[in-house]
C-alpha positions in Angstrom: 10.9 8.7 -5.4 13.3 8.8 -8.2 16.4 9.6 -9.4 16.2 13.0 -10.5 15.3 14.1 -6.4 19.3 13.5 -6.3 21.1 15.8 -8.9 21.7 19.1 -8.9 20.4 20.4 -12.3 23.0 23.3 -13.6 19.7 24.4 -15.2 17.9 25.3 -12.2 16.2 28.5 -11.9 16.1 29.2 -15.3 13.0 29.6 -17.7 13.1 27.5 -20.8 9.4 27.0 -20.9 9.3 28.1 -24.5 11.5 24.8 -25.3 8.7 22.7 -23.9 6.0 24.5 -25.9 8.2 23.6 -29.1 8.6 20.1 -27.6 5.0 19.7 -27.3 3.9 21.3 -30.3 6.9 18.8 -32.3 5.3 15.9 -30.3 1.5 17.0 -31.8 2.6 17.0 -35.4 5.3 13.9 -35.0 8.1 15.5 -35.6 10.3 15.4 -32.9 13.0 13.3 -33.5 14.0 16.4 -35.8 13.0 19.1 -33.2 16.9 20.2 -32.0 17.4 21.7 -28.6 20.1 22.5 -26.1 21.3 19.9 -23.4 20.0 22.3 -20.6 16.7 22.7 -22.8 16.1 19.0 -22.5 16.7 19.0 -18.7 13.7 21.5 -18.4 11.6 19.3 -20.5 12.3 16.1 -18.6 11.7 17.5 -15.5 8.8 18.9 -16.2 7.5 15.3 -17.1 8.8 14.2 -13.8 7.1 16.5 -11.7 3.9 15.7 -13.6 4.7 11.7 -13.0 4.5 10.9 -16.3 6.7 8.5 -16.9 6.5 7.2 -20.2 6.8 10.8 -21.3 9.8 11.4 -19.2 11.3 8.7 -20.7 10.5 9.7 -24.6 12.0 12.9 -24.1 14.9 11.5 -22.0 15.6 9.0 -25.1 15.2 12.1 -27.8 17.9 14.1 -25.6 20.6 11.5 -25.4 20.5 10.5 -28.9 21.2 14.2 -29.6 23.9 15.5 -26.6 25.1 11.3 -25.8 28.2 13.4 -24.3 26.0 14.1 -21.9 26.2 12.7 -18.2 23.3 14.1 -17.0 21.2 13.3 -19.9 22.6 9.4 -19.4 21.8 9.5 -15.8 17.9 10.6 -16.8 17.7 8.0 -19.5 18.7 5.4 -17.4 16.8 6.1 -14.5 13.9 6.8 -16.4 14.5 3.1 -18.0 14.5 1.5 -14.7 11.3 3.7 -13.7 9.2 2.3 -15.9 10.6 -1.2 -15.8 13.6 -1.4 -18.6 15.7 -2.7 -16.2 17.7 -4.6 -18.9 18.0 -2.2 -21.2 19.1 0.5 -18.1 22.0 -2.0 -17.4 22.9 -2.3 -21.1 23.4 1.5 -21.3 25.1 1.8 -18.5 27.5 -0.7 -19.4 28.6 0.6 -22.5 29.5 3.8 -21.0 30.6 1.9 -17.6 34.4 2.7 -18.6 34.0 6.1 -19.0 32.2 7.2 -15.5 33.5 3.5 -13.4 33.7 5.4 -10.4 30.7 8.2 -10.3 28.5 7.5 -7.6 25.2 8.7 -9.4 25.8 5.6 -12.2 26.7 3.1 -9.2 23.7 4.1 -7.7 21.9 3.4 -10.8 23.2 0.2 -11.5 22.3 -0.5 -7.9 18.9 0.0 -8.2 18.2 -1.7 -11.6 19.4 -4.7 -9.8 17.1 -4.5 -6.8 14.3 -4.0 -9.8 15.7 -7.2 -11.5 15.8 -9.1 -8.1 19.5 -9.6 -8.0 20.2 -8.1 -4.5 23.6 -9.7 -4.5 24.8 -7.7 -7.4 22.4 -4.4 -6.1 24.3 -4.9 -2.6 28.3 -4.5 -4.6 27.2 -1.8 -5.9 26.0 0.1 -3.2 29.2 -1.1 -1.3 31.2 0.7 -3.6 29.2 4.1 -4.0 30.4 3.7 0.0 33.8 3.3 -1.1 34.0 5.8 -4.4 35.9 8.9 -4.1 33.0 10.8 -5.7 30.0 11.1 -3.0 26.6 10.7 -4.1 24.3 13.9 -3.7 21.8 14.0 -1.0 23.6 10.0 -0.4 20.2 9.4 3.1 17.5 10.2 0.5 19.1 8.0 -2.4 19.5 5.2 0.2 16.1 5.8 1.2 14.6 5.4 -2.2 16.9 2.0 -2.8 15.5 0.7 0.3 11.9 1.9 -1.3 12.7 -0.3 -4.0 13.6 -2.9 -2.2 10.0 -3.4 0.0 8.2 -3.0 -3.5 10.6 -6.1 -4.6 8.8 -7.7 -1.2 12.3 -8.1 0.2 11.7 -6.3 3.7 15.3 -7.7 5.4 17.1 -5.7 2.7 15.2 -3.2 2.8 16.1 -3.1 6.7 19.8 -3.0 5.5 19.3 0.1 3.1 17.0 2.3 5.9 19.9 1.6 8.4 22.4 2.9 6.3 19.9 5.9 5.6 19.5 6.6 9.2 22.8 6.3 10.0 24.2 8.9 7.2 21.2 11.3 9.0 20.0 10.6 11.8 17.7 13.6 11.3 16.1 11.5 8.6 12.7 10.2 11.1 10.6 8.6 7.8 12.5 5.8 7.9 11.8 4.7 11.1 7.8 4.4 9.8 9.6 2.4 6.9 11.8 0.1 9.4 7.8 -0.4 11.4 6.5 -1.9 8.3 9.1 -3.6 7.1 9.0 -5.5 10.8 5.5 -5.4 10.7 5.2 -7.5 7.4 8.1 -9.9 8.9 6.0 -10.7 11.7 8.2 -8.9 14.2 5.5 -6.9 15.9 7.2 -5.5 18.8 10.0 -4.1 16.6 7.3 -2.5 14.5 5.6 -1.2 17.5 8.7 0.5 18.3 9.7 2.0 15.4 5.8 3.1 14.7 6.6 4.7 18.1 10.0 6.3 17.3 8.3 7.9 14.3 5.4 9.3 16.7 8.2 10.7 18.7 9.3 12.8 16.1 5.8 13.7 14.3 2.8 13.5 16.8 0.3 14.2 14.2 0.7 11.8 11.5 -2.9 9.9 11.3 -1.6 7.6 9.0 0.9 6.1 11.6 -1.2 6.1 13.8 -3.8 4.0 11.9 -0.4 2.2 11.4 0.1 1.8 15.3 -3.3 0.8 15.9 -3.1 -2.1 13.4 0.0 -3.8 15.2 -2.2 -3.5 18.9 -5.1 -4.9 16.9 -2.9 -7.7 15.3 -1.6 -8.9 18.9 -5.3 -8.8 20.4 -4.5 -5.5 22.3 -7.6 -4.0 21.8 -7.9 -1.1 24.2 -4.8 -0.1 23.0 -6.2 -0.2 19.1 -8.8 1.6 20.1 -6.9 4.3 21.4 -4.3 4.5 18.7 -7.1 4.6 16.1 -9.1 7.3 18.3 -6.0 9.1 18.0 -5.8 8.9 14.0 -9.3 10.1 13.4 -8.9 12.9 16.1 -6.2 14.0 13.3 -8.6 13.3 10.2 -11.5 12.1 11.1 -12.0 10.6 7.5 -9.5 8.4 7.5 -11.3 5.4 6.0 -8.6 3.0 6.9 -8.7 3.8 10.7 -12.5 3.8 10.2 -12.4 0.5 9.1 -10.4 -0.9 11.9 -11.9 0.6 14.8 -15.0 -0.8 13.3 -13.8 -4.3 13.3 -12.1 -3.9 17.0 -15.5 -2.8 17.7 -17.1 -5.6 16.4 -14.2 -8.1 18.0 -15.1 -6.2 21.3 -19.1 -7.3 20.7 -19.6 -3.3 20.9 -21.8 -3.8 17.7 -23.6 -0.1 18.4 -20.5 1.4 17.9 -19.0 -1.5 15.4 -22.2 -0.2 13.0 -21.9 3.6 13.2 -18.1 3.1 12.4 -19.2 0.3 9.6 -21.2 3.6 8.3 -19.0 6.2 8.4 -16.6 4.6 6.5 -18.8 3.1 3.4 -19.9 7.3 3.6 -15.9 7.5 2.4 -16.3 4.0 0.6 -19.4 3.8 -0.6 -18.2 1.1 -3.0 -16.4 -1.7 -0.3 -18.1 -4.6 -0.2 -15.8 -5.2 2.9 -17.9 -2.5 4.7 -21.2 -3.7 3.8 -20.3 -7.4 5.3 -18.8 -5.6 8.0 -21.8 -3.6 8.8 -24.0 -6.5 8.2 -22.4 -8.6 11.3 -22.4 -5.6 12.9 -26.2 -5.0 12.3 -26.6 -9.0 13.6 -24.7 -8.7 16.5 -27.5 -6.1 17.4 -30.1 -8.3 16.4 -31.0 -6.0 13.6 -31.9 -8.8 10.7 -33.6 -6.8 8.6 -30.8 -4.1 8.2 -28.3 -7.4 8.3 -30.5 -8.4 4.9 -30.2 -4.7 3.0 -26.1 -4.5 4.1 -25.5 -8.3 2.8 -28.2 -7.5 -0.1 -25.7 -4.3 -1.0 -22.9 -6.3 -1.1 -24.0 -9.3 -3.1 -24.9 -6.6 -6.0 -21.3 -6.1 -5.7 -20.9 -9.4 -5.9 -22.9 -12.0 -6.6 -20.4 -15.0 -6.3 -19.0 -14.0 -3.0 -19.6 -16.9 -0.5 -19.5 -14.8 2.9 -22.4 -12.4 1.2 -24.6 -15.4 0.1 -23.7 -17.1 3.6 -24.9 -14.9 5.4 -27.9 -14.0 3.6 -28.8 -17.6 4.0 -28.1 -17.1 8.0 -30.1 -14.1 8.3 -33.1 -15.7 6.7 -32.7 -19.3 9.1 -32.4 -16.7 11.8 -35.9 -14.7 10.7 -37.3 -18.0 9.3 -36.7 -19.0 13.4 -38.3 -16.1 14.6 -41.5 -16.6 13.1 -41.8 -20.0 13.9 -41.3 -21.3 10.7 -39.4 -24.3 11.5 -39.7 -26.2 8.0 -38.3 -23.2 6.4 -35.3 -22.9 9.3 -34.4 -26.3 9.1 -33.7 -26.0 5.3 -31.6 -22.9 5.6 -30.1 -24.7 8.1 -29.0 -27.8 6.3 -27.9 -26.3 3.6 -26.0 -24.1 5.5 -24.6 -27.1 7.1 -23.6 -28.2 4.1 -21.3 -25.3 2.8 -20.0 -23.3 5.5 -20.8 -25.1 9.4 -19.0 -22.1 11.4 -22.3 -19.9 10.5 -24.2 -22.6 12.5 -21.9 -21.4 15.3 -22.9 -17.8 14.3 -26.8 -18.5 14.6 -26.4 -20.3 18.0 -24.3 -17.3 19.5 -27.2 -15.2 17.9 -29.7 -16.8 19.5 -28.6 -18.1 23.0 -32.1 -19.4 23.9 -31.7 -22.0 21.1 -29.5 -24.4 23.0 -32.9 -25.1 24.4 -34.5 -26.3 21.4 -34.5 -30.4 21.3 -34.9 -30.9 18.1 -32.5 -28.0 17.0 -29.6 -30.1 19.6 -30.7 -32.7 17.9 -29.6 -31.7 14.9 -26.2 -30.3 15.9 -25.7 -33.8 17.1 -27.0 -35.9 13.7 -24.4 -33.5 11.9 -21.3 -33.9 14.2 -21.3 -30.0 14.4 
């Protein structure tokens, strides 16, 4: 969200699409820094660059504008905040300072300042600021959503307790103003307070029952307190909404597969790598799923897919070197199980834990206990 979702353009409504073809057709021959248009032409253009998200271009044209209409408040708001956008930060606060006198109290440049702070990590300074857009005589347009996008800034800047501070503030200014409760879920979420973020995941359900996201969302804080039937239920509920919603796909796989349900761990392991064809996460995940069920041979081709992914990944090569023990065992081939097995002994001793679980009956095997015992497993 930036800047420009705040102001009121005085240009609004009004066509000046045949500035932007002059624009673009100056920018294709390089020429321009010489191309002269009106303030309100330059608006159009930079918005239209906005509402495309590019922000480099946004910028360019933002920095053309100003050096031709500089009297221009609007223009100095949009050069700024595309500075800060695309991470100018420093140079944002250098403009802004030497035209600081002139607008000391306007709420739109307090709000810039405040957020070019947050983007340089200087929450102290981000905080004044926004404690004085509070205080200014001049009120800062649509004042929830700006607050909203600061606190936005401030849970890309990993700080989640400010960003607490800012989606309060939003929510009190408009109560009517739900998102932020899926905000204030993960911002507790990723500071470990998972009953807070079950509540506010909860909150936002409240308001918007059919929001599969969240209630992927939902499902993930059950799953991280070991609250699987609840998991399961939330995630049922997500894919009920979009049934290709990978994420929740994923997840209900690996409650599934947490559960020992490996039937229905695989069929979700599959559905999701048809939206993901390209995860080596679902192939390992579908490659347990396929050993829980005993399948080793369609264990082998999932782990197989994933080490082309991957050649160096350790879990993949582990667990080839499991499923082939396991198979070697099978057969009867004990020379060749007992050398998958030491070397597997020697890298990674929790899959010697896997291929007991695997096969129960080989607590019964002397010279397999024997073994577990010469290795201190």
């Amino acid at each position: 969200m930036s800047h420009e979702d705040f102001l009121e353009n005085d240009a609004a409504g009004q066509d000046f699409s045949y500035a932007l073809d002059s624009y673009m057709a100056a920018c294709r021959e390089e020429r321009e820094d010489s191309l002269l248009l009106t303030e309100e032409e330059y608006i159009y253009i930079i918005e239209y660059f906005i509402d495309k998200e590019d922000e480099q271009e946004a910028l360019k044209a933002s920095k053309i504008a100003f050096s031709q209409h500089s009297y221009s408040l609007e223009l100095l708001i949009k050069l700024a905040d595309s500075m800060i956008i695309t991470g100018d930060s420093d140079d944002a606060l250098v403009l802004l300072d030497t035209y600081r006198d002139s607008y000391s109290e306007n709420a739109d440049i307090l709000y810039l300042y405040c957020r070019a702070y947050i983007h340089k990590r200087n929450f102290d300074a981000a905080r004044g600021y926004f404690e004085e857009i509070s205080n200014s005589d001049g009120s800062l347009n649509n004042f929830a959503d700006a607050t909203l996008a600061i606190a936005q800034d401030c849970i890309d800047a990993a700080n989640y307790q400010e960003a607490l501070y800012y989606l309060e503030k939003a929510s009190e200014s408009d109560p009517s103003l739900y998102e932020c409760f899926n905000d204030m879920a993960y911002c507790h979420e990723k500071l470990d307070n998972l009953k807070l973020a079950e509540e506010f995941y909860n909150k936002y359900l409240d308001k918007d029952p059919f929001n599969d996201n969240v209630w992927f969302n939902l499902g993930t804080i059950f799953a991280r307190q070991s609250n699987f039937e609840k998991a399961t239920e939330a995630f049922e509920y997500s894919l009920a909404l979009n049934e290709k919603n990978s994420s929740s796909l994923y997840n209900m796989a690996v409650v599934c597969l947490n559960l020992e349900q490996y039937k229905k761990s695989a069929d979700f392991f599959a559905s999701f790598l048809e939206c993901e064809p390209d995860s080596i996460a679902g192939y390992i995940g579908l490659a347990n799923a396929k050993m829980g069920l005993g399948d080793y041979s369609g264990a082998r081709e999932a782990f197989s897919k994933a080490n082309s992914m991957d050649p160096t990944c350790g879990e993949v090569n582990m667990g080839l070197e499991a499923v082939s023990a396991i198979e070697h065992y099978i057969k009867g081939d004990r020379y060749s199980f007992f050398t998958r097995l030491n070397f597997i002994a020697g890298v990674d001793r929790s899959w010697i834990e896997t291929i007991m679980k695997l096969l129960p009956d080989i607590a019964k095997d002397q010279e397999f206990m024997n073994f577990i015992k010469m290795t201190g497993i």
